[in-house]
C-alpha positions as CSV (number, residue, x, y, z in Angstrom):
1,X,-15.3,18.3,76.6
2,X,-15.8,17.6,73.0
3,X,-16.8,14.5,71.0
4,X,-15.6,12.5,67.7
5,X,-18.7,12.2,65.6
6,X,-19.3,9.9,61.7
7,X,-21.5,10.9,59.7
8,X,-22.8,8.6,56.6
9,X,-25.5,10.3,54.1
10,X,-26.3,8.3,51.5
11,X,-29.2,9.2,49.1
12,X,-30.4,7.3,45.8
13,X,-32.8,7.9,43.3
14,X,-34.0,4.8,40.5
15,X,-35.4,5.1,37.2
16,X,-37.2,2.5,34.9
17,X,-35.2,3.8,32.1
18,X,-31.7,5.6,31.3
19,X,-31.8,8.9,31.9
20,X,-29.2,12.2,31.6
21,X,-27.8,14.1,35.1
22,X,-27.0,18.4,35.4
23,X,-25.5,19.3,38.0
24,X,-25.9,18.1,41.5
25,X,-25.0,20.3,44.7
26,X,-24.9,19.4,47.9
27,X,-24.4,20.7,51.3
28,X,-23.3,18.4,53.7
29,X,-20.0,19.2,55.4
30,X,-20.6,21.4,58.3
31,X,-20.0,24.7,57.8
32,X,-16.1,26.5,59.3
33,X,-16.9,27.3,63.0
34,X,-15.1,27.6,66.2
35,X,-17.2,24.9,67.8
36,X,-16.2,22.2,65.3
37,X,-13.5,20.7,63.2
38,X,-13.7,18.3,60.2
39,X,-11.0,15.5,60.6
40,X,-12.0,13.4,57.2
41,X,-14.8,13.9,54.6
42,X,-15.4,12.1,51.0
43,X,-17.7,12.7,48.4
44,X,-18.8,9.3,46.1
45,X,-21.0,9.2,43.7
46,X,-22.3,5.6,41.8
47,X,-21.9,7.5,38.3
48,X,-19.2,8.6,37.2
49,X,-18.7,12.4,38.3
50,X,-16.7,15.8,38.1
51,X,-16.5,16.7,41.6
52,X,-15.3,20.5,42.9
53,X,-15.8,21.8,46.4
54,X,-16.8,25.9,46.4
55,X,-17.9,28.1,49.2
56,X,-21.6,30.3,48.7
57,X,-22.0,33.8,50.2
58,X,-22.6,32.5,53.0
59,X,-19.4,30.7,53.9
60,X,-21.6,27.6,53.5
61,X,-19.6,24.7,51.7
62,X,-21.0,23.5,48.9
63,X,-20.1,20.0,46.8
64,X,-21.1,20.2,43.1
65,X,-21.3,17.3,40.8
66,X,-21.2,17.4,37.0
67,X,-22.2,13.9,35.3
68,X,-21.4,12.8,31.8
69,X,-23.4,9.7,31.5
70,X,-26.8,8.3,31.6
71,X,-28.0,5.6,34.6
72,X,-31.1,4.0,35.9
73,X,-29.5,4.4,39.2
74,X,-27.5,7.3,40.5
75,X,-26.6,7.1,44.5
76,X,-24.1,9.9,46.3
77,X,-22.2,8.8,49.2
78,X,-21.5,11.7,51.6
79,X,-19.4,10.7,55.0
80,X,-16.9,12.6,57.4
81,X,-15.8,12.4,60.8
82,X,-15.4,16.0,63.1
83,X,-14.7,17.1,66.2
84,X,-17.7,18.3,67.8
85,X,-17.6,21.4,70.6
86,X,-21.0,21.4,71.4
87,X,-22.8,24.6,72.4
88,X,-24.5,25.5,76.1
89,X,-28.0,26.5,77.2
90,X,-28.3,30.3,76.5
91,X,-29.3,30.9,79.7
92,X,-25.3,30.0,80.8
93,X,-24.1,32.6,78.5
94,X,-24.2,36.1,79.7
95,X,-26.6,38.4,78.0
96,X,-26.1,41.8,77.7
97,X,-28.8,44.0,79.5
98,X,-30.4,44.7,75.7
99,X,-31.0,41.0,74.9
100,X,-32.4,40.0,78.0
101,X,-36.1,41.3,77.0
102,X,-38.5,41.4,74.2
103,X,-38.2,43.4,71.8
104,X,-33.9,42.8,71.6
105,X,-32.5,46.3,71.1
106,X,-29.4,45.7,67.8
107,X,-27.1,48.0,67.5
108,X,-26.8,50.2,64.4
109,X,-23.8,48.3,62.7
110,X,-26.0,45.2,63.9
111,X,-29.3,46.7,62.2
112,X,-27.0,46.6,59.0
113,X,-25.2,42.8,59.6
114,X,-28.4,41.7,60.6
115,X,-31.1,43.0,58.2
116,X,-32.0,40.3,55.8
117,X,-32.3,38.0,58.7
118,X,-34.7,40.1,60.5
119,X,-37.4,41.3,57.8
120,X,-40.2,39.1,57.1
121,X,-39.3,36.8,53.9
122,X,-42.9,35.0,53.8
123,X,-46.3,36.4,53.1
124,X,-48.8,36.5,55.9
125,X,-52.0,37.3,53.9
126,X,-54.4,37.0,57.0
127,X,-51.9,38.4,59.8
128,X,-52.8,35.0,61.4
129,X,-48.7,34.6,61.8
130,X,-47.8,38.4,63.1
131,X,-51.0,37.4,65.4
132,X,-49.7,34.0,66.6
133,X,-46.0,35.8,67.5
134,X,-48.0,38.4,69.5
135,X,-49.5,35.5,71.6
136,X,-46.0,34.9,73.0
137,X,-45.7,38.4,74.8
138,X,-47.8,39.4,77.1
139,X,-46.6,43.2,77.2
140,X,-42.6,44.8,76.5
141,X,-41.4,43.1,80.1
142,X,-41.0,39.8,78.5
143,X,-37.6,37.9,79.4
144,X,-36.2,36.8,76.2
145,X,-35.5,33.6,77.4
146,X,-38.8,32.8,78.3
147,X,-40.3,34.2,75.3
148,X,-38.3,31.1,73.2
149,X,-38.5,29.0,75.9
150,X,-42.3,28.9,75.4
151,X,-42.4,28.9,71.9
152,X,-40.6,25.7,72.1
153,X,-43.0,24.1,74.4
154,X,-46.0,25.7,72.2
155,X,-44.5,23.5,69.1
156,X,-43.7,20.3,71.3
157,X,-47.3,20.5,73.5
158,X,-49.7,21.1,70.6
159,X,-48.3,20.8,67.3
160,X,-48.0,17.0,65.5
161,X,-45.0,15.7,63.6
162,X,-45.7,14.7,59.9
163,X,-42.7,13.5,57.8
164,X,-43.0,13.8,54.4
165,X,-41.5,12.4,51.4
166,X,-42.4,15.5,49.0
167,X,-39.6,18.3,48.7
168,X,-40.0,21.9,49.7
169,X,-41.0,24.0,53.0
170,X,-44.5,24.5,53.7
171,X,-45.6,28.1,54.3
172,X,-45.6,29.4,57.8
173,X,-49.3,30.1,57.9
174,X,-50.0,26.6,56.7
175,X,-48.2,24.9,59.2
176,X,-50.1,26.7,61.6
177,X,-53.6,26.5,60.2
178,X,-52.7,22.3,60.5
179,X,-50.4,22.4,63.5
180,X,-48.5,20.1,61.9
181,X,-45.5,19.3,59.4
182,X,-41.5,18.7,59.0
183,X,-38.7,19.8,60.9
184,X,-38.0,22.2,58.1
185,X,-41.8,23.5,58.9
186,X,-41.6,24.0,62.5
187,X,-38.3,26.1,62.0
188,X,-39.5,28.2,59.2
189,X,-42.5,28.6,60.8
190,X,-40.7,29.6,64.0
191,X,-38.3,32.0,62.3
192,X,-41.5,33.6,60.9
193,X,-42.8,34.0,64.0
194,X,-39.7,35.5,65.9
195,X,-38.5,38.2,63.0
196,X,-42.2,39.7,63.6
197,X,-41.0,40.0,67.4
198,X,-38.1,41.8,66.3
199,X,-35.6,39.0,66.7
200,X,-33.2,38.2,64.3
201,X,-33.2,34.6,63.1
202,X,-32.1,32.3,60.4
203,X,-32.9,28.7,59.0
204,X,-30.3,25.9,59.3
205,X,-30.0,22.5,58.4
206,X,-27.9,19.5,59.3
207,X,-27.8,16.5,61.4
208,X,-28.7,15.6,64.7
209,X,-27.4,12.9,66.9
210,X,-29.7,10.1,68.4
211,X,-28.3,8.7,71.3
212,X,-31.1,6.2,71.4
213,X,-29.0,4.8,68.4
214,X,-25.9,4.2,70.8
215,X,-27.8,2.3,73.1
216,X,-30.0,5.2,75.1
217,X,-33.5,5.2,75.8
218,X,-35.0,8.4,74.3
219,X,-34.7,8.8,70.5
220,X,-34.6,11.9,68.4
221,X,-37.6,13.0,66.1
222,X,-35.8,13.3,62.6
223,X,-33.3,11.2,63.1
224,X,-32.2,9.2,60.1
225,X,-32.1,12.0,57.4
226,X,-30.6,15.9,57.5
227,X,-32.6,17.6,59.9
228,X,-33.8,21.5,60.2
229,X,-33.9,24.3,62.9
230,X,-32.9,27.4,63.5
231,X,-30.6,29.8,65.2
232,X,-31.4,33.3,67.0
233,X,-29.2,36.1,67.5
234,X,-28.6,37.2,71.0
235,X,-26.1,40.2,71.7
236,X,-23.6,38.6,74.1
237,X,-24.3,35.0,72.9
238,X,-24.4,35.8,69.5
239,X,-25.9,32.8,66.9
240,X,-27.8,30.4,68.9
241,X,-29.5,27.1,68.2
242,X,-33.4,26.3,68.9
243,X,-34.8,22.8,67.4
244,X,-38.8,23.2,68.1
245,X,-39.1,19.5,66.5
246,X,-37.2,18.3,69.5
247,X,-37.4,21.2,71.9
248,X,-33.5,21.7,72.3
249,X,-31.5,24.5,72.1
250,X,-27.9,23.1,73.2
251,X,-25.6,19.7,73.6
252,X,-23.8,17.9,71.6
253,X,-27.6,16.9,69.3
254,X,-27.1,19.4,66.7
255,X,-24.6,19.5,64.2
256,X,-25.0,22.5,61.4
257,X,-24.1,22.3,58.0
258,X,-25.7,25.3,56.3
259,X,-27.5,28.5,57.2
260,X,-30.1,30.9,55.3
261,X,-32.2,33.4,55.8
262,X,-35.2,31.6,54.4
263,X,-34.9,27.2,53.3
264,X,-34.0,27.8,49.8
265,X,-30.8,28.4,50.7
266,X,-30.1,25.1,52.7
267,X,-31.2,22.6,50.4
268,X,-29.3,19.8,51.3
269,X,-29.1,17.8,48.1
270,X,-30.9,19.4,44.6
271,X,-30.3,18.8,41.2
272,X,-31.9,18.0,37.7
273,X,-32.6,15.0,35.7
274,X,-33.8,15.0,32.0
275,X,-36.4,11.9,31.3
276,X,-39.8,10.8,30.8
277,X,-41.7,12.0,33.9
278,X,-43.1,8.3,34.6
279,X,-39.5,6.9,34.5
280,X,-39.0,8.6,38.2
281,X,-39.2,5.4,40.6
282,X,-38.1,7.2,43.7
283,X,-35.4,8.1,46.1
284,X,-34.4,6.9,49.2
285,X,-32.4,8.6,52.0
286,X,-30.4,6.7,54.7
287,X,-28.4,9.2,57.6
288,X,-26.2,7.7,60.2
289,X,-25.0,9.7,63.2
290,X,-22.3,7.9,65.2
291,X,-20.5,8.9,68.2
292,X,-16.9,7.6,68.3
293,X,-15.9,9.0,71.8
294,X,-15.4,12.0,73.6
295,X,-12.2,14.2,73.2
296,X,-10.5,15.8,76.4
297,X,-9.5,19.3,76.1
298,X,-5.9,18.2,76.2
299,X,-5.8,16.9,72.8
300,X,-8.3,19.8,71.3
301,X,-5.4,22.3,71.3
């Protein structure tokens, strides 16, 4: 079974005077994968705007927009509509006997795919990270599954969700020292933590679906803007998906768009403005998430 999704992103930024635009790129169409297909998509912008869709080296699809013009105002207007496949628990896929415990044993050829996604990326000055990830095995008999399982509840049980409106990732070791901070925190943080265990892991963001919006009862933190988390290589599941905002790693919730081996590299809207600093008013950032209905595998083929 798969679902018909919308998604409406709409972000805008105000000035108190006129000022110039570079170039804008966004990521928000979700990246080419067998679990999803794009039916419709548009790109808007409220200025006037060369628009041109290009792929990074990362397969990640990338909208850039060139502005000519001056504005006090300058909104984008990002909406398409996919089929969504959805992705199980990893404990329904079969493992292969070297992924089932900690430390995951890669194969050469996956030592070289994998690399960059496995070497530490952020500083850990006072080892209080490398010592945080050792806290999760107890000796090399630790199920793999368990070992995320209880990271997940580590970040859902003691750490505090704190949205805000200033860009960038924190550092992992200052997320932990405050045991609190974004989405974006908790899965950089997390990815940290896991490539010190000797698991391969990467940072993605997208959207995620609130069924609380449709009418259910339990709503998702980060709802209402892109969202962050990450995914884990398992040999015999292969990329798999781990929110530790929500404490999810399946469903139809998460919906990528873009994947890197550290944030940087899934920015989901960044560009550059040339003013007086004190003209800056603000942004705002408005994300719907709408389930149209579900598709039956007849009409997926």
């Amino acid at each position: 079974m798969a679902i018909l999704f919308e998604i409406k992103h709409v972000t805008g930024y105000k000035y108190a005077n006129p000022v110039t635009f570079g170039t804008h790129r966004a990521m928000f169409l979700p990246r080419p994968a067998a679990r999803g297909r794009l039916v419709s998509w548009s790109a808007k912008t409220s200025l006037a705007s060369r628009i041109r869709w290009v792929s990074d080296s990362l397969s990640n699809n990338v909208t850039e927009m060139e502005f000519s013009e001056p504005g006090k105002e300058l909104t984008f207007t990002f909406q398409f509509r996919g089929i969504h496949f959805g992705t199980k628990e990893v404990e329904e896929f079969a493992l292969e006997k070297r992924a089932e415990q900690v430390p995951v044993q890669y194969t050469p050829d996956e030592w070289t795919d994998l690399s960059v996604c496995m070497r530490p990326h952020a500083e850990d000055p006072d080892a209080s990270v490398a010592a945080w990830a050792k806290s999760f095995v107890a000796d090399n008999q630790d199920r793999t599954t368990d070992v995320l399982r209880r990271m997940l509840d580590t970040f859902h049980g003691s750490f505090r969700y704190n949205a805000r409106d200033a860009e960038g990732t924190q550092s992992p070791g200052e997320t932990l020292r405050s045991k609190s901070g974004t989405c974006r925190d908790y899965a950089w943080l997390m990815i940290e933590t896991l490539r010190r265990l000797g698991f391969a892991s990467r940072f993605v963001s997208g959207y995620i679906y609130d069924a609380a919006l449709d009418g259910g009862e339990v709503g998702m933190t980060g709802s209402g803007a892109t969202h962050a988390w990450l995914q884990v290589f398992l040999p015999g599941a292969g990329w798999m998906h781990y929110d530790p905002t929500n404490r999810i790693s399946a469903g139809f919730d998460l919906i990528p768009v873009a994947v890197g081996r550290h944030p940087g590299q899934a920015v989901p809207l960044a560009g550059s403005w040339a003013g007086k600093t004190q003209d800056y008013l603000g942004m705002s950032v408005n994300v719907t998430v709408r389930k149209l209905g579900d598709v039956s595998d007849s009409s997926e083929g």
